[in-house]
C-alpha positions in Angstrom: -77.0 78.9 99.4 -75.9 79.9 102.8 -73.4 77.1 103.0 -71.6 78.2 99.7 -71.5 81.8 100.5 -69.7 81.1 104.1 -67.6 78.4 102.0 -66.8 81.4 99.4 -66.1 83.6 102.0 -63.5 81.3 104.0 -61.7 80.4 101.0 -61.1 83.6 99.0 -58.0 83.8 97.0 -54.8 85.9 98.0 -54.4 88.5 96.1 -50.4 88.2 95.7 -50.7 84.5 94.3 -52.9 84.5 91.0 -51.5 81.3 90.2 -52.0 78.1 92.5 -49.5 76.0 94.0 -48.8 73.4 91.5 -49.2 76.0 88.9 -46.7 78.7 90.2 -44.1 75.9 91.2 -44.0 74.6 87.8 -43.5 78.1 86.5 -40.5 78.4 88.9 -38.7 74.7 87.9 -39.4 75.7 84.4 -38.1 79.3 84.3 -35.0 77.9 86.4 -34.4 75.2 84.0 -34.6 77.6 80.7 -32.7 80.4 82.5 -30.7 77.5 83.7 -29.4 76.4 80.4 -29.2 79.7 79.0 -26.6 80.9 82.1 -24.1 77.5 81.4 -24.0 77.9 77.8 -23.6 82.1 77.7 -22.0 82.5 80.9 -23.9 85.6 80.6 -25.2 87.2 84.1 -28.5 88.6 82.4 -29.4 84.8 83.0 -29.0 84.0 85.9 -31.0 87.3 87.6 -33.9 86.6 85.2 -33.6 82.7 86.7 -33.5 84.5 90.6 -36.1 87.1 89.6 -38.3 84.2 88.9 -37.7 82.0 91.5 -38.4 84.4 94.0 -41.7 85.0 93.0 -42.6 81.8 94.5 -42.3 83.8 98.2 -45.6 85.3 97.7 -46.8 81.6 98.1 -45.1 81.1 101.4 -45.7 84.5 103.0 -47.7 87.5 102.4 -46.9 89.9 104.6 -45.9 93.4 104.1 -42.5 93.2 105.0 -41.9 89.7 103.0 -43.7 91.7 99.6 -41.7 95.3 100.1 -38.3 93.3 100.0 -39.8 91.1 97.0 -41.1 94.4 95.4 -37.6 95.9 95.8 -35.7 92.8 95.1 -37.2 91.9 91.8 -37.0 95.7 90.8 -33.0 95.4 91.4 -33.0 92.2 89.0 -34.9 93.0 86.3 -33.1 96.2 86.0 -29.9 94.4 86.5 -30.8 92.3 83.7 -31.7 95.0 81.6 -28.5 96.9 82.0 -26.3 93.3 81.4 -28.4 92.8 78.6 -27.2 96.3 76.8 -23.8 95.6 78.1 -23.2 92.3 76.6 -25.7 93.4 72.9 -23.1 95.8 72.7 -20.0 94.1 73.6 -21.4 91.4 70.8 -21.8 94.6 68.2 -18.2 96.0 68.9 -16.9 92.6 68.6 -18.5 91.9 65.3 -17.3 95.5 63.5 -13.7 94.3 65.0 -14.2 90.9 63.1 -14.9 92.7 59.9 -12.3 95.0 60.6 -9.5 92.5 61.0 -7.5 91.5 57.7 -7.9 88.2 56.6 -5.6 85.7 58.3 -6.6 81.9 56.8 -7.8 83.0 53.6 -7.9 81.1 50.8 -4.3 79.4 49.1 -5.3 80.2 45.7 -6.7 83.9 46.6 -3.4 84.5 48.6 -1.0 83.4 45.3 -2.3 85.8 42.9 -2.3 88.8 45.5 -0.3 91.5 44.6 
């Protein structure tokens, strides 16, 4: 009993990493190859800081201190909110670009429709 409360105690779990190695990597290769994908066929920017906001998540497994988690903390704030904004910007761009579409006249109708038009 006194052997497994001094193992406890020597191998307690940081706080910062709820996932474990293996775990958080292949969070990391699998956000990076979604966000990845998503980024080459969009070209969209929203993309590519979700795929850098999760990727630098992993840090926390590398270093804990509390310089290392203030710039994490601040850094992940920056993209997610980064993200957000490119998000609206390019739902919207989509939305203004779909009105225009309905807007426009025809151009490539059909042969018959155009020969009985007055």
């Amino acid at each position: 009993m006194l052997m497994s409360l001094q193992e406890t105690a020597t191998t307690t779990q940081n706080v910062f990493t709820p996932f474990p190695l293996p775990m958080h990597l292949g969070f990391c290769i699998a956000a990076t190859i979604v966000y990845g994908i998503y980024f080459v066929k969009q070209k969209t920017i929203q993309h590519f800081l979700l795929l850098l906001a999760c990727d630098l998540t992993f840090i926390t497994q590398i270093n804990t201190s509390k310089p290392a988690l203030t710039f994490l903390f601040i850094a992940e704030v920056v993209l997610l909110l980064g993200a957000a904004v490119f998000s609206i910007k390019y739902s919207r761009d989509q939305k203004a670009a779909e009105k225009e579409k309905k807007k426009a006249p025809k151009q490539n109708g059909d042969a018959v429709d155009n020969a009985f038009e007055d």
